[in-house]
Each structure stands twice: as C-alpha cells, then as structure tokens.
C-alpha positions in Angstrom: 117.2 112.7 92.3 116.6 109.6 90.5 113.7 107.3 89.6 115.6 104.5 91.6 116.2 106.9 94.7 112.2 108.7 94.8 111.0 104.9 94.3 112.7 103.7 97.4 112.1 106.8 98.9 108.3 106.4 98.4 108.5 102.9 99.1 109.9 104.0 102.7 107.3 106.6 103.5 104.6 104.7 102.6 106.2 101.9 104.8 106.6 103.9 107.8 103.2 105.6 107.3 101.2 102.6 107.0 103.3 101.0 110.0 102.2 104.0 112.5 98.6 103.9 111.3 98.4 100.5 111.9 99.6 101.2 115.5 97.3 104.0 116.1 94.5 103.9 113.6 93.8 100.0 113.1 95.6 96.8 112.4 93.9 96.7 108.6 96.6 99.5 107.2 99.5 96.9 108.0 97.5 95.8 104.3 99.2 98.7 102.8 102.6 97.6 104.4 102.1 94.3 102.4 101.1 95.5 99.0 104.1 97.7 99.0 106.5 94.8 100.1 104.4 92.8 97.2 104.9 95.6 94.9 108.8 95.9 95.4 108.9 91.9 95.3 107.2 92.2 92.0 108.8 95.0 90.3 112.3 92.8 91.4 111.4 90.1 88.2 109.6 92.4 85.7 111.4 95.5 86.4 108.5 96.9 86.0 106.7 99.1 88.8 103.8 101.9 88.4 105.4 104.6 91.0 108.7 104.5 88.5 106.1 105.7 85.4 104.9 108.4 87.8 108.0 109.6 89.2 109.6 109.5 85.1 106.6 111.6 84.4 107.2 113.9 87.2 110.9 114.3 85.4 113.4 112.4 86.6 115.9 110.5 85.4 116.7 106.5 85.2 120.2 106.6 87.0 121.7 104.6 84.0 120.1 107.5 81.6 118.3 104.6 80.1 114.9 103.9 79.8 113.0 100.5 81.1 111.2 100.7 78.3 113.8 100.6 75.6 114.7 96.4 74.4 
C-alpha cells in the first residue's frame, strides 16, 4: 500500500465513522466530518498533510518513489 492509498483510506474511515456517530451519538461529531473535508481541501494546495508524515513513518511508500519533501 501506498501513502496516497492509506491517506484516502483513512480519510474514508474517519468519514464514515464520524458520519454514524453523528447519527447515533450526537450531531457535534459531523465536526470531525468537516475538519477532514478541510484537511483534504488543504493538503490539495500545499501538498502537504500530517496523516501522510505518519503513514511514511509507519513505512510506506510515495507511489512516485519520491518524497514531498524533496525540491
């Protein structure tokens, strides 16, 4: 697996998760539904996201081979 493919992946679950709790639990946890959405939107101009340094540091690979770090 890729960094690309376990950051959408986690994007998803955290999605879905906060989507169901805010159905059963309270309304509040569609907050966490937003911040991800705001999170992708972000990491869309900067390329830059803090679940890709986690998931690199967990071991796996940019899909180019390249890091987002390198000029």
């Amino acid at each position: 697996m890729t960094v690309e493919r376990g950051l959408r992946m986690m994007a998803g679950v955290v999605i879905l998760l906060s989507l169901g709790l805010a159905h059963w639990v309270s309304q509040y946890w569609l907050l966490l539904t937003a911040f991800a959405g705001l999170n992708l939107l972000q990491s869309s101009f900067t390329n830059w996201c803090p679940a890709m340094m986690i998931l690199r540091a967990m071991g796996l690979k940019d899909a180019s081979g390249a890091s987002c770090s390198t000029p």
